[in-house]
Every structure is written in structure tokens, then in C-alpha cells.
C-alpha positions as CSV (number, residue, x, y, z in Angstrom):
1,X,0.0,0.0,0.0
2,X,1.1,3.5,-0.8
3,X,2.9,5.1,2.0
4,X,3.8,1.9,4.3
5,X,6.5,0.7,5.3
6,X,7.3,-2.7,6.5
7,X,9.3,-2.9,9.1
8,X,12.2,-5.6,9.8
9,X,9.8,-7.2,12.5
10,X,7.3,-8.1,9.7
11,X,4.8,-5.3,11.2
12,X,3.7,-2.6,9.3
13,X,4.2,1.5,10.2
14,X,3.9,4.9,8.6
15,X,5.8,8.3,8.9
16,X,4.5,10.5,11.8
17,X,4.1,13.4,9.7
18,X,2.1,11.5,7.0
19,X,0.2,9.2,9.9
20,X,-0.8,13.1,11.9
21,X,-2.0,14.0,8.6
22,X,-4.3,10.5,7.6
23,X,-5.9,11.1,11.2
24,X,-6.4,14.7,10.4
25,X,-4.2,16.4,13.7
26,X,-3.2,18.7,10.5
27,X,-4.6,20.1,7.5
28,X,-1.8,19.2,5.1
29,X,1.1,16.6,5.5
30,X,3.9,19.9,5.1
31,X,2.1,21.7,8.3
32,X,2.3,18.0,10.4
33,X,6.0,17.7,8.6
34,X,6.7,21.7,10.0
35,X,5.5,20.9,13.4
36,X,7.5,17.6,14.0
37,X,10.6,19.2,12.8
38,X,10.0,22.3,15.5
39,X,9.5,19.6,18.0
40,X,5.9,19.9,18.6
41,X,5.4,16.1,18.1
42,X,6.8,13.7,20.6
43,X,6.7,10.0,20.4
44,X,6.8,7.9,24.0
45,X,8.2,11.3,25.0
46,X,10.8,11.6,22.8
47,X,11.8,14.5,20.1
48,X,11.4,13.0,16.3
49,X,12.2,13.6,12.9
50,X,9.3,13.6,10.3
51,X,10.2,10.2,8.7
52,X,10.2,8.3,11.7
53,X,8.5,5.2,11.4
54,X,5.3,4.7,13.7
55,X,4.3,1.6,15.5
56,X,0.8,0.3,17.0
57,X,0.3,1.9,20.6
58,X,2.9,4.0,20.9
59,X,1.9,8.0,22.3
60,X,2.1,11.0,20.2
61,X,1.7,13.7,22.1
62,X,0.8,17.4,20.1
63,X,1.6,20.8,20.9
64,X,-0.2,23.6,18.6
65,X,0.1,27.4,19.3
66,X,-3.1,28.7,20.5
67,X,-4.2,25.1,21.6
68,X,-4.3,22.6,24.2
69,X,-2.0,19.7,23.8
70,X,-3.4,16.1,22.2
71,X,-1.6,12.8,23.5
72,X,-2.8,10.4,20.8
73,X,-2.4,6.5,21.2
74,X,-2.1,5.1,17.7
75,X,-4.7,2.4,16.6
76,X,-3.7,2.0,13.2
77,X,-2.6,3.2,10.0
78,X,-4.4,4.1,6.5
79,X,-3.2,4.2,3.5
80,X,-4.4,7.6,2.2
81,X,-6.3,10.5,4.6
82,X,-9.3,9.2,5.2
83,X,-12.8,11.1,6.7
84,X,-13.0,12.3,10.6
85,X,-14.7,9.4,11.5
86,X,-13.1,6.6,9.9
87,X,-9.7,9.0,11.4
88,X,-11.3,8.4,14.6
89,X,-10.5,4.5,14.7
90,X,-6.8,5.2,14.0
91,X,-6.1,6.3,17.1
92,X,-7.2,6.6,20.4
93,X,-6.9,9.9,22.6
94,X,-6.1,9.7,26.7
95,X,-8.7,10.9,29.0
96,X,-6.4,13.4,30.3
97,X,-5.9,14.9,26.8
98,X,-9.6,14.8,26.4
99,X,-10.1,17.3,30.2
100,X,-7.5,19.5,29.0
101,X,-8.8,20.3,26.0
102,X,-12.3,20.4,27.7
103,X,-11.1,23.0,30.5
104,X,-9.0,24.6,27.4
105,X,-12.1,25.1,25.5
106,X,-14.2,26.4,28.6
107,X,-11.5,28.7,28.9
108,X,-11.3,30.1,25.9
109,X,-15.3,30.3,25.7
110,X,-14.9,32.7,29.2
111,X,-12.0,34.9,28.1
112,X,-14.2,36.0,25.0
113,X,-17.1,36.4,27.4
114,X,-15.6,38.8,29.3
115,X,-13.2,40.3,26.5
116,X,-14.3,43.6,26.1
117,X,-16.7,44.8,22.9
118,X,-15.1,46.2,19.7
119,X,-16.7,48.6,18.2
120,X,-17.7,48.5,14.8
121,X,-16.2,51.0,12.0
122,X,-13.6,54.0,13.0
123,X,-14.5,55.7,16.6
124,X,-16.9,58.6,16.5
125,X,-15.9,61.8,17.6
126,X,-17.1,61.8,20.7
127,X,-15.3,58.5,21.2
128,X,-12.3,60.4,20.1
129,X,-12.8,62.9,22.9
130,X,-13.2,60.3,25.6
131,X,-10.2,58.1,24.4
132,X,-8.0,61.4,24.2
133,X,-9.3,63.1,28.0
134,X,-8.4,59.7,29.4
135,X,-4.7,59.5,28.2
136,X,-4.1,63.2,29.1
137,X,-5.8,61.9,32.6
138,X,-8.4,64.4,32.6
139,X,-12.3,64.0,33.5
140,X,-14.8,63.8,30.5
141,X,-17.8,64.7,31.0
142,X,-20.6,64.9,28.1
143,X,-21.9,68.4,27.2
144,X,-25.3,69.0,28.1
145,X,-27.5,69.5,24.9
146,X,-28.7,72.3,24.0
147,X,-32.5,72.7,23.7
């Protein structure tokens, strides 16, 4: 099959750059490739190269910017990428990884809660004023209109 290697021991593996790609960790094989070579991916806790060969049950544990990190148990291989759910079967992911990235995403849900609005468009004048009284430390207060 395209992409497999068989291994001296008879069994079969796959790259860890390709294999993060077939289970979709990463949208294209040269982003999984990128991050194994700046040491996001470990395997059994150890620094790789992007050709190293995988094996069944060994932990890849993933690091993205912005995201919490995925320790993935592979399952299995595939010979192309195939769809989320057949990815699923490929590999299983440790409950730990699963609460982290549960109180990740609750995290991340609360910070933009409590972020504060952004206005829409440039500021308004009187926005201008307000911005500019409070830099220079002085009280703004709103004329009283006429009428």
C-alpha cells in the first residue's frame, strides 16, 4: 500500500508526519511535517524527525500554538487520509488529553465572554474625545445639549 513501510519485524508503520495528517491532527502533511521538525510532536516522549516510522500503541503527544496539547495512542494506519470518522478508529486519545482540552475550550469560551466589545467601524468623535481626556488623565464629561 502506498505510504507503508514494513518494518524488519514483519509489522507494518507509517511516517509521523504523514500518519498526523491520515488522522487529520493537521490540515496538510507539510504543516504536520513543520511541526514535528520544531518539535511539537513527541513519540513515547521523545523529540522525532518527520520520517520516523510509527508503530501500533505508541503516544504521540501534540503541541499547537493557540491550543491545548493532544496525547494520541495510535490504533492504526491508513493508507491515504481518510474522513473524521473513519480517522477516529486510527487512534485513540487519553482521558487526560480529552479534560484539557475540555477546560482549554471552557477557557477560551470565558476569556471571549468577558473580552471587552469592539466597536464597529472608526470611533466617532465623541469616542475620540473620551479616548483622548483619558490619556491626558483628565475628566470627560458629556456636554449638556442644547435645547
Amino acid at each position: 500500500m502506498w505510504g507503508m513501510a514494513v518494518r524488519e519485524d514483519g509489522g507494518e508503520g507509517t511516517r509521523v508526519d504523514r500518519w498526523l495528517w491520515v488522522v487529520r491532527v493537521f490540515k496538510t502533511r507539510s504543516l504536520a511535517a513543520r511541526a514535528v521538525g520544531l518539535g511539537q510532536v513527541e513519540v513515547d516522549g521523545q523529540r522525532v524527525k518527520p520520517g520516523r516510522q510509527l508503530k501500533v500503541g505508541e503516544l504521540v503527544r501534540v503541541r499547537k500554538s493557540g491550543q491545548a496539547e493532544q496525547v494520541l495512542c495510535v490504533r492504526g494506519f491508513a493508507g491515504a487520509r481518510v474522513s473524521f470518522a473513519a480517522a477516529q478508529a486510527l487512534y485513540e486519545e487519553t482521558p487526560e488529553s480529552v479534560a484539557a482540552r475540555a477546560r482549554f475550550a471552557e477557557q477560551r469560551r470565558l476569556d471571549a465572554l468577558s473580552a471587552p466589545k469592539r466597536m464597529a467601524g472608526a470611533p466617532s468623535t465623541r469616542d475620540r474625545r473620551q479616548t483622548r481626556a483619558l490619556k491626558e488623565g483628565q475628566v470627560f464629561s458629556d456636554p449638556e445639549p442644547e435645547g
